[in-house]
C-alpha positions in Angstrom: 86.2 114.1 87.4 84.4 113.4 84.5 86.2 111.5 81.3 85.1 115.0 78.8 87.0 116.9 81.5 89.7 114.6 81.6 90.3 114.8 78.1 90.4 118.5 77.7 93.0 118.6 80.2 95.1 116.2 78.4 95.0 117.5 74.6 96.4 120.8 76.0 99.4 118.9 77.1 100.2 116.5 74.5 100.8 116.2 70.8 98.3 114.5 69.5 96.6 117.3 67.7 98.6 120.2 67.6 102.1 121.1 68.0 103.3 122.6 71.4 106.4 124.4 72.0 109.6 122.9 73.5 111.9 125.4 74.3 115.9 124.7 73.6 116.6 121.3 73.8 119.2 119.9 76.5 120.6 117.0 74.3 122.6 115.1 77.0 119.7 114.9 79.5 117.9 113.5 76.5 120.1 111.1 75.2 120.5 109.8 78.6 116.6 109.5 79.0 116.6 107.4 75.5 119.1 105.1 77.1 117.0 104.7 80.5 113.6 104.2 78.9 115.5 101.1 76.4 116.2 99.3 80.1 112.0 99.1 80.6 112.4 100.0 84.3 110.4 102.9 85.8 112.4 106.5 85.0 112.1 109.0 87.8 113.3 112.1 86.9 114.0 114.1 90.0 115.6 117.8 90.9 114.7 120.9 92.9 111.6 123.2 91.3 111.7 125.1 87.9 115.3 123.2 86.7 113.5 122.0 83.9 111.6 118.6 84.0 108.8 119.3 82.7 109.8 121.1 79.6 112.3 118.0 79.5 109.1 115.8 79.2 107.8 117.4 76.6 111.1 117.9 74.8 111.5 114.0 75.2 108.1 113.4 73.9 109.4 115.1 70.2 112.6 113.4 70.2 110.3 110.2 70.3 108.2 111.1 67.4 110.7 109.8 64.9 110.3 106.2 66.1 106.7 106.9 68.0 103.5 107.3 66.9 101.9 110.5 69.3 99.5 108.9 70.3 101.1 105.9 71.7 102.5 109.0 74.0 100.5 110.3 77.2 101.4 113.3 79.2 99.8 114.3 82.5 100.6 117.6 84.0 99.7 117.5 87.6 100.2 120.9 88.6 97.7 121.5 85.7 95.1 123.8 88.4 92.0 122.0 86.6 92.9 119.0 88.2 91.2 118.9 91.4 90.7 115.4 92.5 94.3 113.6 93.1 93.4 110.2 94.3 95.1 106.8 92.6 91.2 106.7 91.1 91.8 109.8 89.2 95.0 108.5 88.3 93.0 105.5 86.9 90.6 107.2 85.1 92.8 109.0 83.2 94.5 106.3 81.5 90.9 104.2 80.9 90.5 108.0 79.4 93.2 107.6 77.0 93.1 104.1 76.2 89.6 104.6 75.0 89.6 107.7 73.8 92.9 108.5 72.1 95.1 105.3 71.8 94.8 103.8 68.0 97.0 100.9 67.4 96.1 98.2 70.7 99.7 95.8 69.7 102.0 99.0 70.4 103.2 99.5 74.0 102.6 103.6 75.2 105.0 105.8 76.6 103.1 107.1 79.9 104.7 110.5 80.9 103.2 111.6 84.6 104.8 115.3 85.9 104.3 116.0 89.4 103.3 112.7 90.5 103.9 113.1 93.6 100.8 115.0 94.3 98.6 112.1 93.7 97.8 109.9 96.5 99.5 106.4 96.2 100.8 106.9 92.6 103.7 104.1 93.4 100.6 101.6 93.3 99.1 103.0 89.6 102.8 102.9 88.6 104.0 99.8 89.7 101.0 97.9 88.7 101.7 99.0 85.7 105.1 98.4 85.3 104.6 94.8 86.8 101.8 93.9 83.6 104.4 95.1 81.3 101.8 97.2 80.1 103.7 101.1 79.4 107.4 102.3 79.3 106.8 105.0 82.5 108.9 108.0 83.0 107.5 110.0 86.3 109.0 114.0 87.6 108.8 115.2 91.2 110.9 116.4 94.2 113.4 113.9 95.5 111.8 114.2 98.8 108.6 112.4 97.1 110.2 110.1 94.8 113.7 109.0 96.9 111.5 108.2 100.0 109.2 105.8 98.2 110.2 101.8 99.0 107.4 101.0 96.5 109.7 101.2 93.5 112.9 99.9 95.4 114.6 97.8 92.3 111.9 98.8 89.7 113.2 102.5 89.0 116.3 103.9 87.7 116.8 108.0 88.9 117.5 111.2 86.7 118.3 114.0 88.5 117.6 117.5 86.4 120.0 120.3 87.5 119.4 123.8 86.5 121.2 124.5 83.2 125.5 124.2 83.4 127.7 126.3 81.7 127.7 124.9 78.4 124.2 124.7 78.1 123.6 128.2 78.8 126.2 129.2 76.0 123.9 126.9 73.9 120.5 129.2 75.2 122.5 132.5 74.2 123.4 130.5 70.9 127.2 130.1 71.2 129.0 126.5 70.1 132.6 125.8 71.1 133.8 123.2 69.3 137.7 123.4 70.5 140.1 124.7 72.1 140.7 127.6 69.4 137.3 128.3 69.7 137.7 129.3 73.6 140.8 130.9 72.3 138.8 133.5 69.9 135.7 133.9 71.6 137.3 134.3 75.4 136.0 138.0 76.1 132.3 137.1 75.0 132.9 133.6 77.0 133.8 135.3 79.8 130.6 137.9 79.8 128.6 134.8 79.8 130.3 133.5 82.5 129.9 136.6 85.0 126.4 136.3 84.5 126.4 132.8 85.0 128.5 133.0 88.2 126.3 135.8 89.9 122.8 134.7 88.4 123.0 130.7 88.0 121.4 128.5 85.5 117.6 128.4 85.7 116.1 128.2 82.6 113.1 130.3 83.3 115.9 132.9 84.8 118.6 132.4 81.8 115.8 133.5 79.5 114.0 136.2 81.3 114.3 139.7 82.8 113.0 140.5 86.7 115.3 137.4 87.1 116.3 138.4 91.0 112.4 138.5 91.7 111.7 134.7 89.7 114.5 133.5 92.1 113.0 135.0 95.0 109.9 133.1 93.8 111.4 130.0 93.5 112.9 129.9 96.6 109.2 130.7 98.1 107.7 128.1 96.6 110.3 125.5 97.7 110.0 126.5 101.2 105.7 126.3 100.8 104.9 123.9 98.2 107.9 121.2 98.1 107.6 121.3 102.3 105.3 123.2 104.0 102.4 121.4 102.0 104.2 118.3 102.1 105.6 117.4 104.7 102.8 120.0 107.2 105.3 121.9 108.0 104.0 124.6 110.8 107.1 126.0 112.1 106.7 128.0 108.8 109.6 130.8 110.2 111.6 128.4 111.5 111.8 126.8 108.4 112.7 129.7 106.5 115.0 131.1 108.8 117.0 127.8 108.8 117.0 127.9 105.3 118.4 131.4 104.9 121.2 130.9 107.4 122.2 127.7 105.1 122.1 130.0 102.4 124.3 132.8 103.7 126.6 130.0 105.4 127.2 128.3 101.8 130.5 126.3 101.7 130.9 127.0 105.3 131.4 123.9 107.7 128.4 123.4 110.1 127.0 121.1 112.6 123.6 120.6 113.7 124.5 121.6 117.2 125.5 124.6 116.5 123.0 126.0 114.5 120.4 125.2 117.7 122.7 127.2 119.6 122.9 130.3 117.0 119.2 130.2 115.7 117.7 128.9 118.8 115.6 126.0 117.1 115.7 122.6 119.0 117.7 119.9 117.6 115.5 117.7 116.4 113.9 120.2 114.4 116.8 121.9 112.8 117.7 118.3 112.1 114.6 117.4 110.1 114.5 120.6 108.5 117.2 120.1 106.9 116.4 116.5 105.7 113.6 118.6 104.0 115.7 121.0 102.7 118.6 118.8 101.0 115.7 116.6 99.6 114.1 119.4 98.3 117.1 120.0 95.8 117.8 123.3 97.6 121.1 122.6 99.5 123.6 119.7 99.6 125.5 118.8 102.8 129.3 117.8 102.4 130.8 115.5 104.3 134.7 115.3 105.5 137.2 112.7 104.1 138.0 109.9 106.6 139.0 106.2 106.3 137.0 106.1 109.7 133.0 106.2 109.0 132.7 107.1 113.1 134.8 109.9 112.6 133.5 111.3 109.4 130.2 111.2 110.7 131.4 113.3 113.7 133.2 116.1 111.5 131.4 119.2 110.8 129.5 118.7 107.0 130.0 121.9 105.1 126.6 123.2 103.0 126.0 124.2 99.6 123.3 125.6 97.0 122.1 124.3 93.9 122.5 127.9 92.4 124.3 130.5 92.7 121.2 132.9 91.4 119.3 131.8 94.9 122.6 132.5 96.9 122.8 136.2 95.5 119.0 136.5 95.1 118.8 136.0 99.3 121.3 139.4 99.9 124.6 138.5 99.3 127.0 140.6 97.6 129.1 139.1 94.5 132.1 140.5 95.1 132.5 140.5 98.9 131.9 136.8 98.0 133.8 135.4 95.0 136.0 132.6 96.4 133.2 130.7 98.2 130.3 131.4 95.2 133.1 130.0 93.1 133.6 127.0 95.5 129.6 126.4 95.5 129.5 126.2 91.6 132.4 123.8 91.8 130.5 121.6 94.2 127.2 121.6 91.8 129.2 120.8 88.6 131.0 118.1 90.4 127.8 117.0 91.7 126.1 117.3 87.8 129.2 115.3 86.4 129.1 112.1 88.6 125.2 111.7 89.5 124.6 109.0 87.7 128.1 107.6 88.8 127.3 105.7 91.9 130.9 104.6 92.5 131.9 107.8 92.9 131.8 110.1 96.2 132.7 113.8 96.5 133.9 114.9 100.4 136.4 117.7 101.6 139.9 117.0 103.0 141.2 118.3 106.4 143.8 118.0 108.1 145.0 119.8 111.1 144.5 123.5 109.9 145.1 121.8 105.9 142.1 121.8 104.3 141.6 120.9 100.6 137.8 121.9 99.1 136.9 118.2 97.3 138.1 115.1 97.0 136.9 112.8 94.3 137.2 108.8 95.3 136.2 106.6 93.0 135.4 103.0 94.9 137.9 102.5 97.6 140.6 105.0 96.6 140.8 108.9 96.0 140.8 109.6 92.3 141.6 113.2 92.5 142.0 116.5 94.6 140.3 119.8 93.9 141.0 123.3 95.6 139.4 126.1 94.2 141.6 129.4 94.7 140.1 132.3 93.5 142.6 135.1 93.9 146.1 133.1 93.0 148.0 136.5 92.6 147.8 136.6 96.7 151.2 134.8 97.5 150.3 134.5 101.0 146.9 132.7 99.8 148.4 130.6 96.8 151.3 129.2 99.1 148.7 128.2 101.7 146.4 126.4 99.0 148.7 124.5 97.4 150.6 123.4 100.7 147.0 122.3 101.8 147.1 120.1 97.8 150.2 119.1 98.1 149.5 117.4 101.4 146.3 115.5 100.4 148.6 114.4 97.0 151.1 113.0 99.4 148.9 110.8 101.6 146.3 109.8 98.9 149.4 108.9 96.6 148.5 111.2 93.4 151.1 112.5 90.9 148.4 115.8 90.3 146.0 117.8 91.9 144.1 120.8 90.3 143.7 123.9 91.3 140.9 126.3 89.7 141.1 130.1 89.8 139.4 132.8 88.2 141.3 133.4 85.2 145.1 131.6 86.0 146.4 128.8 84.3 149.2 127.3 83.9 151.2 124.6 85.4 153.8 123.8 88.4 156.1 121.2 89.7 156.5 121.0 93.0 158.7 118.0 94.5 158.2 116.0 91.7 154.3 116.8 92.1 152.2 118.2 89.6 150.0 121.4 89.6 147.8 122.3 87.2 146.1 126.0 87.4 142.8 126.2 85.5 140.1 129.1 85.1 136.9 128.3 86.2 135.0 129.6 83.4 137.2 127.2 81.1 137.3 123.8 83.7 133.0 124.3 83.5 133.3 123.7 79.8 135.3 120.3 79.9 132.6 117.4 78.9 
C-alpha cells in the first residue's frame, strides 16, 4: 500500500483533525485501561465479537486527551475493508506513515492503538519490537483465540477482557443512575422493565441500542462461527461446526461430556473436541468445571456449558419462559465471570454431590469463599427445600456460616441450624459493584 493511501485510512479513524463519535462511555472498563497502560506492559483487550472494543478504543483515546496530545495517539482499524495487504510490512509502514507524517513533538512517547490485530501476519513481532525499544505505550483488540494462543508476548502483556454490557451499564445506556438502596426502592417497577429485557435480550451494545435486535444477534452469531473460526482456524467441517455450536447453545447450563455429544451428534471426538476449544476461545461459550479437591476427578466430571449472552441463547429458538431458571443460571455464570476476570486467584466451579448439586462455588486460592444457587421459582416448596438442602450441604463441608440464594423477585433471609440464608432477586444481586 502506498503511504497517501495509508494516511487516508488513518485520519478517518483518529482524532487528529476532526472529532469522531464515541458512543456512551463504560467508565470502569476505562479506568481500568488507565491503570493497565501506567504499568508500560503490552494491553490486550480481548472478548467475543461486537461487545464493544473497538468503540472502547476510541472512547479511551478521549479520556486521554486531557493529559495527551492527539497526535501522540494512533489508531488502526483493521477490519477497516481498504486495507488489503495484512503483512507485518504493512504493519510497518504504517507507523513510518505516522511518524512522518502526523507525529509533532519527537521527545513525547505515542499511544499506539491496533484493533483487530490479529488479522495481520506476525503482529506479535511489530509489537514486541516495539515494546522491547521502549518506543510506544501499546494497547492491541482481538479474539482470545488470537491473542491467548500467542507465546510471543508471554510476560510482556497484561489481558482485558470486554464483556457485552452488565446490568448496570445498560441502566446507564437507557439513562437511569441508582445511587442507593432507596433509589432501587423507588424506581423498582421501571428497574424491573429494564431487567426483563435485559434477561431475554442480553447486553450487546449494538443490540441494547437498536431495533431488528433478534436478526443483529443472529448476525453475530454468524460471523463468530465464519470469521472468528472458519477463516481462522480453516475450518471446513463448516456444519459440523455450527451444529456443535447450536446444541451448546440449547444445552446452556446443562452438564456435558465430550463423549457424549459424539454419540448424540455423530461427530468424532477429536473434532467435537477442537471445536469447542474454538468455540470457548471465541468468547461464545464457557465450559464449567465440577468442584473436587481431586484434579483427576474433576477432570473426569461432566463440565457444564454456558453463553456469553442471553440475547444469542433466545435469538437461536429458545423460548423465555419455558426457560427461566437455567437463562437465569447462565447470566449468573457471566456476571460471576465479569466480576472476578481480572482476579486470577479466584475460580468459579459447580458443587455435586451424590444427587446435591449447588450451581457455583466461588474459591478464592485454596479455600471456597462462597456458595451460589440460583432458584428461580422459590414459592415451589418442593423445589426451595431441595435447593437449600443441596446449600446447606456445600456450607457444611466447605465450613461457611452463609450461602446465597438468588431468585426472581424473593428476598429475604433464613436461619437454618445455625446457618445463614440470604434470598436475593436477581435483578437487584446484578446491581451490587
Amino acid at each position: 500500500m502506498e503511504r497517501d493511501e495509508i494516511l487516508r485510512i488513518l485520519v478517518d479513524w483518529n482524532f487528529w483533525e476532526r472529532d469522531i463519535e464515541t458512543g456512551i462511555s463504560r467508565n470502569k472498563y476505562l479506568k481500568e485501561m488507565d491503570k493497565l497502560i501506567s504499568t508500560d506492559q503490552i494491553i490486550t483487550l480481548i472478548g467475543p465479537r461486537r461487545s464493544g472494543k473497538s468503540t472502547l478504543l476510541l472512547q479511551f483515546a478521549k479520556f486521554l486527551e486531557k493529559d495527551v496530545e492527539k497526535k501522540d495517539i494512533l489508531i488502526v482499524n483493521f477490519e477497516d475493508y481498504r486495507f488489503t495487504e495484512y503483512s507485518v510490512e504493512t504493519l510497518e509502514k504504517i507507523y513510518e506513515t505516522y511518524l512522518e507524517r502526523v507525529k509533532q513533538n519527537p521527545g513525547t512517547k505515542p499511544y499506539i492503538f491496533l484493533d483487530e490485530v490479529q488479522r495481520v501476519n506476525e503482529w506479535e513481532r511489530f509489537v514486541r519490537s516495539l515494546h522491547e525499544r521502549k518506543e510506544a505505550k501499546i494497547i492491541v483488540t482481538g479474539s482470545a483465540s488470537k491473542l491467548l494462543v500467542s507465546t510471543c508476548l508471554t510476560g510482556r502483556h497484561l489481558s482485558l477482557f470486554i464483556f457485552p454490557l452488565s446490568f448496570s451499564e445498560l441502566l446507564e445506556f437507557r439513562g437511569m443512575e441508582i445511587k442507593d438502596e432507596l433509589g432501587k426502592v423507588a424506581r423498582r417497577i421501571e428497574l424491573k422493565k429494564h431487567f426483563y429485557e435485559y434477561f431475554e435480550l442480553g447486553g450487546f451494545p449494538e443490540v441494547v441500542l437498536k431495533s431488528e435486535k433478534t436478526r443483529i444477534l443472529l448476525e453475530y452469531f454468524n460471523d463468530i462461527i465464519t470469521r472468528d473460526i472458519v477463516e481462522r482456524f480453516r475450518v471446513r467441517e463448516i456444519l459440523k461446526l455450527r451444529t456443535l455450536a447450536k446444541y451448546y447453545i440449547t444445552n446452556f447450563s446443562n452438564p456435558i461430556t465430550f463423549n457424549s455429544i459424539k454419540g448424540f451428534l455423530n461427530i468424532p471426538l477429536h473434532t467435537v473436541e477442537r471445536f469447542s476449544y474454538y468455540l470457548e476461545n471465541s468468547g461464545l461459550i464457557y465450559f464449567l468445571s465440577r468442584f473436587s479437591f481431586s484434579l483427576k476427578e474433576q477432570e473426569k466430571s461432566p463440565r457444564k456449558v454456558y453463553v456469553i449472552d442471553n440475547g444469542l441463547i433466545n435469538a437461536i429458538g429458545l423460548r423465555v419462559s419455558e426457560n427461566a431458571g437455567r437463562l437465569a443460571e447462565n447470566l449468573v455464570f457471566v456476571e460471576l465471570k465479569r466480576r472476578y476476570s481480572n482476579n486470577p486467584l479466584i475460580e468459579i466451579y459447580y458443587w455435586k454431590s451424590n444427587t446435591k448439586e449447588v450451581d457455583f462455588v466461588i474459591k478464592k486460592s485454596m479455600r471456597i469463599e462462597s456458595v451460589i444457587q440460583v432458584c428461580w421459582k422459590i414459592e415451589d416448596e418442593k423445589t426451595k427445600k431441595r435447593e437449600i438442602d443441596a446449600l446447606v450441604l456445600a456450607m457444611k463441608k466447605f465450613k461457611l456460616s452463609e450461602g446465597l440464594v438468588i431468585t426472581e423477585d424473593y428476598e429475604g433471609e433464613e436461619a437454618i441450624n445455625g446457618l445463614k440464608i440470604k434470598f436475593m432477586p436477581l435483578w437487584k444481586w446484578l446491581l451490587i459493584s
